[in-house]
Backbone as CSV, one residue per row, in Angstrom:
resi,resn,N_x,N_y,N_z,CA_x,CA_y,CA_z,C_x,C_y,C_z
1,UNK,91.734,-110.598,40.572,92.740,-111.589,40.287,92.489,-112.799,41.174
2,UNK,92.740,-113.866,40.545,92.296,-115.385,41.079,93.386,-115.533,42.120
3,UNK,93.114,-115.700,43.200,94.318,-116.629,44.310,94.709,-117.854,43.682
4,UNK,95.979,-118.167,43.451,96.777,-119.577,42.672,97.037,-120.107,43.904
5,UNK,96.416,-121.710,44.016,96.883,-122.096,45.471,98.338,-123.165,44.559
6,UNK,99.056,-122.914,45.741,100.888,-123.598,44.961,101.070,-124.584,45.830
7,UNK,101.170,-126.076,45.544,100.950,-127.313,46.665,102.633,-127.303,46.438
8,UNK,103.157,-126.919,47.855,104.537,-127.447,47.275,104.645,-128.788,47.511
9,UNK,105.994,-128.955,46.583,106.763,-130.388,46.188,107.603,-130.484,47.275
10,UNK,107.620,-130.942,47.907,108.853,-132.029,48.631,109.554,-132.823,48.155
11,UNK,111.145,-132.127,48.002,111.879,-132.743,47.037,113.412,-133.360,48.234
12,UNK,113.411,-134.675,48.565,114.395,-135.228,49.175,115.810,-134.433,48.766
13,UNK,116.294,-133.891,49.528,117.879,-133.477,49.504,118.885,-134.503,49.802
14,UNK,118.256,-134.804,50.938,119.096,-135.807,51.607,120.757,-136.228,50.865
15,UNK,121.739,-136.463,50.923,122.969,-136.869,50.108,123.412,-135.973,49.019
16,UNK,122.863,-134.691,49.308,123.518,-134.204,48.344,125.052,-133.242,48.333
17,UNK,125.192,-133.387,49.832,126.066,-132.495,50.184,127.311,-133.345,49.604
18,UNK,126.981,-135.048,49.252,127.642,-136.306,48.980,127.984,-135.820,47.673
19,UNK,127.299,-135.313,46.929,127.684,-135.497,45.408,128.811,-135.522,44.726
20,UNK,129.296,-136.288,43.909,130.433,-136.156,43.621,130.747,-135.064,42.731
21,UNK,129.930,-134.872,41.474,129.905,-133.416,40.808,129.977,-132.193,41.379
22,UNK,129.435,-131.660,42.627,129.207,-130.858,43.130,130.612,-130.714,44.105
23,UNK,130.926,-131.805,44.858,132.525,-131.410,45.239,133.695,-131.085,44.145
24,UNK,133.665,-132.328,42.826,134.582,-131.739,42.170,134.431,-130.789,41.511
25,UNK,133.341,-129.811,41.510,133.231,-128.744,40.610,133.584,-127.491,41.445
26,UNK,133.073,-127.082,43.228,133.258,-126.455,43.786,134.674,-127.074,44.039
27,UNK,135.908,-127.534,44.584,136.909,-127.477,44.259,137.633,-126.967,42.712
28,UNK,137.480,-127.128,41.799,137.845,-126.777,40.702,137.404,-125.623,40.115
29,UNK,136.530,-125.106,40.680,136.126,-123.378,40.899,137.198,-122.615,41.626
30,UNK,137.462,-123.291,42.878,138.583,-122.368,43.556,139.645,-122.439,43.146
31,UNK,140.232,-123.932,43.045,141.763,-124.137,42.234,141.961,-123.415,40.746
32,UNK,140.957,-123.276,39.757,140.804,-122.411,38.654,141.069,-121.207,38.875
33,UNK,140.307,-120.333,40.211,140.227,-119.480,40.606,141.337,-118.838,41.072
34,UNK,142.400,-119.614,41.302,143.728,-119.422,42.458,144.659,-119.172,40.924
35,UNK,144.432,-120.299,39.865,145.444,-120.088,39.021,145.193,-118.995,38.076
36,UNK,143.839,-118.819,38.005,143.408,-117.311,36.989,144.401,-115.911,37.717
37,UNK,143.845,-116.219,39.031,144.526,-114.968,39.442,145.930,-114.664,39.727
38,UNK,146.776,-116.055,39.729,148.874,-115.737,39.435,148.884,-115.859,37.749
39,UNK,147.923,-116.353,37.010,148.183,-116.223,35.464,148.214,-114.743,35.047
40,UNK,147.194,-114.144,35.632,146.869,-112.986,35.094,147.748,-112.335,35.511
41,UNK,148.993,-112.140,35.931,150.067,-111.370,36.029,151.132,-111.574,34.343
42,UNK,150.660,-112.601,33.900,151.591,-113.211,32.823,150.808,-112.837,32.033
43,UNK,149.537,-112.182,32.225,149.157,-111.618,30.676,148.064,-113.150,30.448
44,UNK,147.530,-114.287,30.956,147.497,-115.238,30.324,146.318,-115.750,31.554
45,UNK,145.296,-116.297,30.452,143.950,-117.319,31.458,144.329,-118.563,31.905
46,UNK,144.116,-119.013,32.732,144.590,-120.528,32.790,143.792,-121.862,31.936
47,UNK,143.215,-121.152,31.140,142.185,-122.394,30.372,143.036,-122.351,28.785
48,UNK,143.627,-121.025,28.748,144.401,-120.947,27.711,146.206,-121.129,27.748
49,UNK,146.189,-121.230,29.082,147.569,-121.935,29.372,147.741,-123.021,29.616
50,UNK,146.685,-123.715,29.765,146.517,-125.626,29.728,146.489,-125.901,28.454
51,UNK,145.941,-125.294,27.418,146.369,-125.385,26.092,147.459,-125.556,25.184
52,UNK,147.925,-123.828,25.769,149.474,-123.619,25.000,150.445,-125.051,25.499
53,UNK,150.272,-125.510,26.770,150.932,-126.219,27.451,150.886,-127.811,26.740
54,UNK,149.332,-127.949,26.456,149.509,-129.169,25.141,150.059,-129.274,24.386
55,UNK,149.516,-127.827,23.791,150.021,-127.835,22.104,152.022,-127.980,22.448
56,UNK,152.639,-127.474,22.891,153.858,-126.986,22.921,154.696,-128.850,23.042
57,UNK,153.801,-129.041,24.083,154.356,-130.633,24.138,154.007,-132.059,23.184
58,UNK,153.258,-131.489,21.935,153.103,-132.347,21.001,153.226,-131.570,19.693
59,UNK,153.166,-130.802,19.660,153.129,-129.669,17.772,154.059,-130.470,17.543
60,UNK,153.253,-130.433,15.693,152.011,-129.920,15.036,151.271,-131.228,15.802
61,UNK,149.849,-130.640,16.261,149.181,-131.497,17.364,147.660,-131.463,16.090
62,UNK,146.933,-132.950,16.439,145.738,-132.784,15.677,144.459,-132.434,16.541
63,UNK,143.528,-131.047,16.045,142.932,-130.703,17.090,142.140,-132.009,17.783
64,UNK,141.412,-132.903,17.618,141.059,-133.749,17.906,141.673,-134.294,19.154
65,UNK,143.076,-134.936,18.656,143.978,-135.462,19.792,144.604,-134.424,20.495
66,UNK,144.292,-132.765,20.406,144.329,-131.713,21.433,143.435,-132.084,22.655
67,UNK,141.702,-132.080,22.250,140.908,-132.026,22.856,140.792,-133.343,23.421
68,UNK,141.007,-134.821,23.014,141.462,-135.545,23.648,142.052,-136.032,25.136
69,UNK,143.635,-134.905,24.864,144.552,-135.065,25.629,143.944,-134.298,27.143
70,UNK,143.495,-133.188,26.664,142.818,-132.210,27.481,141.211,-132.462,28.655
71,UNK,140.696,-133.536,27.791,139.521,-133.982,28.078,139.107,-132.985,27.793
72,UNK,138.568,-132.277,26.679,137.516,-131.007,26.242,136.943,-131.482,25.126
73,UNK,135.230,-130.924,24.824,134.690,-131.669,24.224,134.950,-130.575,23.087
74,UNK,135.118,-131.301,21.570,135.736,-130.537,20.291,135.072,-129.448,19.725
75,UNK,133.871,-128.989,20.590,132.910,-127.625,20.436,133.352,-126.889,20.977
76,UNK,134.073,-127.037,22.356,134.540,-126.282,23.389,136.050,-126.229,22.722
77,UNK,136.780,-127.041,22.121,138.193,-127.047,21.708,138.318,-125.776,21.105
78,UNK,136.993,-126.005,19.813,137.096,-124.960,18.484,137.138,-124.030,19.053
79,UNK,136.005,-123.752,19.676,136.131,-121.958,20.382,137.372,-121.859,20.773
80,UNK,137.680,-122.546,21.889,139.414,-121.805,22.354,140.652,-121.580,21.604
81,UNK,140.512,-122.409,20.630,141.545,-121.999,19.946,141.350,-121.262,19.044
82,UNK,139.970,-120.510,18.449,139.499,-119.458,17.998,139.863,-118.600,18.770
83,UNK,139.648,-117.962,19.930,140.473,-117.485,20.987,141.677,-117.101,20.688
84,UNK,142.486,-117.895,20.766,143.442,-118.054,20.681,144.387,-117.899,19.270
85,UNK,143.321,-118.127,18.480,143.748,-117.737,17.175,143.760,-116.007,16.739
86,UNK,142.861,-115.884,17.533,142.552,-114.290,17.528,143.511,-113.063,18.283
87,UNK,144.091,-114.246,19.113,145.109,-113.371,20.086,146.714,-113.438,19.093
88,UNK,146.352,-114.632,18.372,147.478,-115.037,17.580,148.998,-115.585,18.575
89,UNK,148.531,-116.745,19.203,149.527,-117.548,20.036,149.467,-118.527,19.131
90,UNK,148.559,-118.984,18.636,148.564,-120.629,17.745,147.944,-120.459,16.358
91,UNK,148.276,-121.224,15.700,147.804,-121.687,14.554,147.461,-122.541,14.024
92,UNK,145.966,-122.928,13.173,145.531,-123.938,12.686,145.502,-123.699,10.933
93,UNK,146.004,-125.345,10.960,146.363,-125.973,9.671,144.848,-126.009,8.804
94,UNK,145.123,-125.956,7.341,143.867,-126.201,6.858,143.412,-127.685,6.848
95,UNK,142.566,-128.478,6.665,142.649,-129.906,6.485,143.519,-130.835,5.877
96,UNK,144.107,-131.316,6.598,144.946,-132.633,5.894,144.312,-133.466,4.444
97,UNK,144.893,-134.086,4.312,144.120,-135.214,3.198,143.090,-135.856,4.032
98,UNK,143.618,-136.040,5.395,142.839,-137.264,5.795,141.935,-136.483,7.149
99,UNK,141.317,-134.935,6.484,140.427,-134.313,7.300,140.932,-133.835,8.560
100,UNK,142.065,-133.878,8.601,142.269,-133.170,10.561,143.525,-132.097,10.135
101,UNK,142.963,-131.026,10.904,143.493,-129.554,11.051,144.806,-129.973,12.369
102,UNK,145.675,-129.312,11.928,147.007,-129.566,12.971,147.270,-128.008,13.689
103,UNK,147.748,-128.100,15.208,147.548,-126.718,15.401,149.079,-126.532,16.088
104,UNK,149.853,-125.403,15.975,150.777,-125.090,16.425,151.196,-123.766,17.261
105,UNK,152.034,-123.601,17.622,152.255,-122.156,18.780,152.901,-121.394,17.711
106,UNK,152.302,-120.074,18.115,152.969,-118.928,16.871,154.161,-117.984,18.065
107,UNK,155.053,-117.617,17.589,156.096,-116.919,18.724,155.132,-116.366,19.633
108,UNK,154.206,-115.464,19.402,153.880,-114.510,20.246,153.305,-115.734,21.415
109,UNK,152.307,-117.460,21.255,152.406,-118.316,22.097,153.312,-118.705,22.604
110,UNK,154.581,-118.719,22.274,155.707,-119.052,22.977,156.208,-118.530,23.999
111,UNK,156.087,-117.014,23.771,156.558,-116.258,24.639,155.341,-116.133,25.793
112,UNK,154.009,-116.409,25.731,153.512,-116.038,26.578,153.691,-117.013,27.605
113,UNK,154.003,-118.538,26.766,153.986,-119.409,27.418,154.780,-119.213,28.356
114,UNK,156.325,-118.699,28.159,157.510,-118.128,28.903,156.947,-117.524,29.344
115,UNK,156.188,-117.001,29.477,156.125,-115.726,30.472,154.982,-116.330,31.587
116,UNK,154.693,-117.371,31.573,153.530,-118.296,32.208,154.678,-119.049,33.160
117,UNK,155.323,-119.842,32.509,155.530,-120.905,33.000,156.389,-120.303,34.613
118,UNK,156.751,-119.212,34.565,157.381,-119.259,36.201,156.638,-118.403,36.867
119,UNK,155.601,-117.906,36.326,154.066,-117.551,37.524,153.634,-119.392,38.293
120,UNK,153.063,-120.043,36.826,152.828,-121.335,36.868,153.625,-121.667,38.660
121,UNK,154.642,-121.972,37.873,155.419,-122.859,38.952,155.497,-122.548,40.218
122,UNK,155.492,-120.926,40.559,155.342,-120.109,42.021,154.362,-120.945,42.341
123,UNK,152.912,-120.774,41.845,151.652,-121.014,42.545,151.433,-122.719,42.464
124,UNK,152.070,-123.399,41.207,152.416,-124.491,41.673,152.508,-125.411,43.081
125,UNK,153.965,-124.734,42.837,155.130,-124.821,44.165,154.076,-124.677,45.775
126,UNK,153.731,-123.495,45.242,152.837,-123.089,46.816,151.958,-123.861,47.188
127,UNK,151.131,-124.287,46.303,149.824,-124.809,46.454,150.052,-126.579,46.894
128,UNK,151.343,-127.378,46.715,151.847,-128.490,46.679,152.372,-128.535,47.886
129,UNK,152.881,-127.681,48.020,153.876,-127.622,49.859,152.577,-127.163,50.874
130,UNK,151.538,-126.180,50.393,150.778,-126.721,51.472,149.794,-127.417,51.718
131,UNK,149.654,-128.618,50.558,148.865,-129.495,51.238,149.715,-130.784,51.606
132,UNK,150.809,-130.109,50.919,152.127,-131.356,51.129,152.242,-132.347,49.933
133,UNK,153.614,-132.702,49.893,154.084,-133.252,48.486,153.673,-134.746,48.292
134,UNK,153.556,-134.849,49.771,153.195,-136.727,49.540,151.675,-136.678,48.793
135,UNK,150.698,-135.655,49.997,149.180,-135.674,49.974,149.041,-135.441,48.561
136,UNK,149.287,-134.527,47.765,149.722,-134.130,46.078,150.046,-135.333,45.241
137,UNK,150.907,-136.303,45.640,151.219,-136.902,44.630,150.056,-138.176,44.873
138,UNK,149.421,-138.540,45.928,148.401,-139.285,46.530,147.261,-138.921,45.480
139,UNK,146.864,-137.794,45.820,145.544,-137.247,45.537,145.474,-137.196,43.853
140,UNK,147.271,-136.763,43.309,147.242,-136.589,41.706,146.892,-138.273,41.277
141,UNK,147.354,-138.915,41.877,146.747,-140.303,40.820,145.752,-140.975,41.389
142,UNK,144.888,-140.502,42.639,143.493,-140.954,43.016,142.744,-140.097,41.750
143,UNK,143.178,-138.804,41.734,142.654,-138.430,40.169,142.403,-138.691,38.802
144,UNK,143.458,-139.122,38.425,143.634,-139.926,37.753,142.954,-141.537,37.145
145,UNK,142.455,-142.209,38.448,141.801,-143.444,38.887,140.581,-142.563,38.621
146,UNK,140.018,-142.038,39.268,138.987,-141.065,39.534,138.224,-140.963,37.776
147,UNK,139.124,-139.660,37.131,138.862,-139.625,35.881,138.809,-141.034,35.256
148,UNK,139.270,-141.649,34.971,139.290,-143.120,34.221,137.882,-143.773,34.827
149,UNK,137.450,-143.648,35.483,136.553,-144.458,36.124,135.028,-143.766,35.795
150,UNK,135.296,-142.121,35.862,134.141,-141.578,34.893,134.142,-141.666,33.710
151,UNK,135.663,-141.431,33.072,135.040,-141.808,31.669,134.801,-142.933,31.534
152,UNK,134.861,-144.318,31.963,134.265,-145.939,31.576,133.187,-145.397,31.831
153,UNK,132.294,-144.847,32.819,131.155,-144.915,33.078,130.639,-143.688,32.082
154,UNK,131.525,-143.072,31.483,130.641,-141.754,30.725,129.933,-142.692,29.184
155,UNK,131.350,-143.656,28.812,131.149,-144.122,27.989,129.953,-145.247,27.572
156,UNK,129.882,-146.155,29.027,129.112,-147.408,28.453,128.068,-146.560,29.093
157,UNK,127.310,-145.155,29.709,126.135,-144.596,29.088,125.622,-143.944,28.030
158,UNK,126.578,-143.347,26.826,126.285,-142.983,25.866,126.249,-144.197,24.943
159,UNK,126.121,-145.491,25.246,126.234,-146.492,24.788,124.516,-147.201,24.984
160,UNK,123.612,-146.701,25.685,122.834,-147.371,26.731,121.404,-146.671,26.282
């Protein structure tokens, strides 16, 4: 057998500990992580309780302006509410005239939602008081700024 000589690459790290993807994703791993595990007392995922939580505050909602509201891209929408259709919390409409499926909460979503919403609010509650209510309401609309500012920039590159 031939010896393979392997020239390594030297690949600059430097700034990456900077990244902005990489902080907001490892934060949003743990905060996901914190709410999977008080959801799952309610019977309920937290990717499917950010959902019910749409749908409930706009039904009959158009999936489109679901995935929208949510920031989820409408490949990722379909599946979940396939999901979800399967668990039978929601329901989707057949096409409108004007092509868009409308989706709504079926009781058994209602109730789970009830049965969410005061796990929700415990770990809420907790998670707000200790980083503190001011730092929370600071940080919720630097978020906010934050998101808006990637999507301009998500946009005028799919433009480019």
């Amino acid at each position: 057998m031939a010896k393979m000589k392997s020239k390594k690459v030297k690949v600059d790290l430097s700034e990456t500990g900077y990244c902005v993807s990489f902080n907001f994703r490892r934060a949003s791993r743990v905060i996901t992580s914190l709410y999977e595990l008080a959801l799952k007392r309610a019977g309920i995922r937290s990717t499917g309780f950010t959902i019910l939580i749409a749908i409930a505050k706009s039904e009959p909602i158009a999936i489109g302006a679901l995935a929208r509201a949510i920031v989820l891209d409408p490949t990722t929408m379909t599946r979940s509410l396939r999901l979800l259709q399967r668990q039978k919390l929601v329901a989707v409409s057949g096409r409108s005239s004007n092509r868009q499926r409308f989706v709504t909460l079926l009781p058994k979503g209602t109730r789970a939602l009830a049965r969410g919403m005061p796990v929700w609010r415990q770990i809420q509650r907790r998670f707000v008081n200790k980083i503190g209510p001011d730092t929370w309401k600071e940080l919720q609309g630097e978020l906010e700024r934050i998101a808006g500012v990637a999507m301009e920039l998500k946009n005028s590159a799919s433009k480019v």
